[in-house]
C-alpha positions in Angstrom: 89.2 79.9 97.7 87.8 76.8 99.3 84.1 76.1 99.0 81.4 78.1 100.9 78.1 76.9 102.2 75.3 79.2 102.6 72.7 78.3 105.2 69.4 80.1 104.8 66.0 79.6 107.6 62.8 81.6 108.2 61.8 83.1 111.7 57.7 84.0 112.7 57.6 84.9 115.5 53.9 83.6 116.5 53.7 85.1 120.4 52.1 88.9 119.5 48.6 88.3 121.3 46.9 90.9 121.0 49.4 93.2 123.3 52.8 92.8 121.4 55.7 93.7 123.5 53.6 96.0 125.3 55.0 94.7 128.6 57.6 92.0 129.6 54.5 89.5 130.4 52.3 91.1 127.7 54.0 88.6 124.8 54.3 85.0 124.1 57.8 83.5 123.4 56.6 81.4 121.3 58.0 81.4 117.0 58.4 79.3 114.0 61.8 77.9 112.4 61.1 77.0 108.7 62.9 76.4 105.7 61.7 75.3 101.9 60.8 72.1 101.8 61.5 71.1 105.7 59.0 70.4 108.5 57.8 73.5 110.5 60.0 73.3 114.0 57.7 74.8 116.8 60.2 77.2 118.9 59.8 79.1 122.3 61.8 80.7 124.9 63.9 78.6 127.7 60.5 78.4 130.5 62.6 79.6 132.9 62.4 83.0 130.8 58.6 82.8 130.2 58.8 80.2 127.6 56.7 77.3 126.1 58.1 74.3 127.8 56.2 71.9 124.7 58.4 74.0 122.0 61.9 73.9 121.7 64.4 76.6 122.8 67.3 77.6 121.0 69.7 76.0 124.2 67.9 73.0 123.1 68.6 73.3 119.3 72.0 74.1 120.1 73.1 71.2 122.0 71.2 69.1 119.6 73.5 70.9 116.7 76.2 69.7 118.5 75.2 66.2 118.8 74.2 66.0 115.3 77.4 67.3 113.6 79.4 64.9 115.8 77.4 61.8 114.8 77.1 62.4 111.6 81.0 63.0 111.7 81.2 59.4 113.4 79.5 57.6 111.3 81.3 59.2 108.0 84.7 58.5 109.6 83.6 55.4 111.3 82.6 54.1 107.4 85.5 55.3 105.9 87.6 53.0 108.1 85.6 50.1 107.9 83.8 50.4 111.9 80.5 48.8 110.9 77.9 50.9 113.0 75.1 49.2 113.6 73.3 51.7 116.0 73.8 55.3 117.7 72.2 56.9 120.5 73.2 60.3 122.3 72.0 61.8 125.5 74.4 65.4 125.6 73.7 68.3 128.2 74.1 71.6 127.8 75.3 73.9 131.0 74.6 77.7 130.6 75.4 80.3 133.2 73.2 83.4 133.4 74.7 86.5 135.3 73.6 89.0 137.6 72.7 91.4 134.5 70.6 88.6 133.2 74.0 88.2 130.0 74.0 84.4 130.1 76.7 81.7 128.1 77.4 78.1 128.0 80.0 77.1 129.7 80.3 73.4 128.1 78.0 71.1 126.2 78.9 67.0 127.2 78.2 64.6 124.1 77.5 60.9 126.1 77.0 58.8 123.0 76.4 54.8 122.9 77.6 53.4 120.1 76.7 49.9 118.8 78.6 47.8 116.2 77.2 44.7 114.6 78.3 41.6 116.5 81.5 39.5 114.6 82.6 42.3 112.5 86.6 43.4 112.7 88.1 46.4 111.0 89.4 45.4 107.7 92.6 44.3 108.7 91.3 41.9 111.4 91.4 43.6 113.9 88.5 43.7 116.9 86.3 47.3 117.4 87.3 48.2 120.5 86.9 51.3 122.8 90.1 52.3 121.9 89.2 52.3 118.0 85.9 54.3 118.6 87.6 57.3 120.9 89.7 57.4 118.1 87.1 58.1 115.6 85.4 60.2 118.0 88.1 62.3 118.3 88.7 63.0 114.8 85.1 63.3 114.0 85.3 66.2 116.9 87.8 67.7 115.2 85.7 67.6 111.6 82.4 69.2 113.5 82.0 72.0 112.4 79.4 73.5 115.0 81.8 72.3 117.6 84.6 74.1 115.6 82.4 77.8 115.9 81.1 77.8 119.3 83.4 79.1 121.9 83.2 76.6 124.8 84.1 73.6 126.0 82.5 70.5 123.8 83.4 67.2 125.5 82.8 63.4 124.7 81.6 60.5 127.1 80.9 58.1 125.0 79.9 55.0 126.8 81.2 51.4 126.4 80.7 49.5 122.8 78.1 47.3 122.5 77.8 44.8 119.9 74.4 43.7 118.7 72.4 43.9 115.7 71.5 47.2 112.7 68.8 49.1 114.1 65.6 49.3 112.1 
């Protein structure tokens, strides 16, 4: 059997006032995301459905899982064939659709991610980083994600052209 990996987290919701759910408007949206040992993460509803626009929403979180799970991927495959990363930045968008009935979905998340490598370096065998190389790893490390594995829509790359400069701090 291969290996499993539990993943355990702890949900307050913080939004009772003194009404609870006594009405639609009568509640706060607003919660707490915790686990052992981590930062508290300060959670609230999308403000388009009454929410905290200063907290993050669970769209957010997911399109930020996504981006995560595919840089970290990069950089691990990126390593392993000798791309010397020198810095990483991502700006992805989310798209969800919300229906009549108020049933909403994403319909795609689009990863845009800038990838920097330090200037002079070559892959091992000589040859130059290139655009070509880094789709390449960016494809595989889409294929490794493992959020973008589980979620049932579209998950697309844009990555933008190499640059070549120095480690960031």
């Amino acid at each position: 059997m291969p290996p499993m990996h539990t993943y355990t987290v702890d949900l307050r919701w913080t939004g009772a006032g003194d009404a609870g759910t006594a009405t639609y408007t009568s509640y706060g949206r607003d919660h707490e995301l915790s686990a052992p040992g981590k930062h508290v993460l300060a959670g609230s509803s999308d403000p388009a459905f009454r929410g905290d626009p200063a907290r993050w929403s669970p769209e957010e979180l997911l399109v930020g899982a996504l981006a995560q799970c595919h840089m970290l991927w990069f950089l691990h495959l990126a390593a392993q064939r000798g791309v010397v990363v020198a810095g990483y930045v991502d700006h992805p968008t989310g798209v969800m659709r919300v229906e009549a009935a108020g049933h909403g979905q994403f319909t795609e998340v689009v990863l845009r991610p800038q990838v920097r490598v330090l200037a002079g370096t070559t892959l091992p065998d000589g040859t130059p980083v290139s655009d070509p190389v880094l789709a390449e790893v960016h494809r595989a490390a889409h294929e490794h994600c493992f959020v973008a594995r589980s979620v049932n829509f579209p998950v697309r790359r844009e990555p933008a052209p190499l640059t070549r400069g120095a480690a960031d701090a």
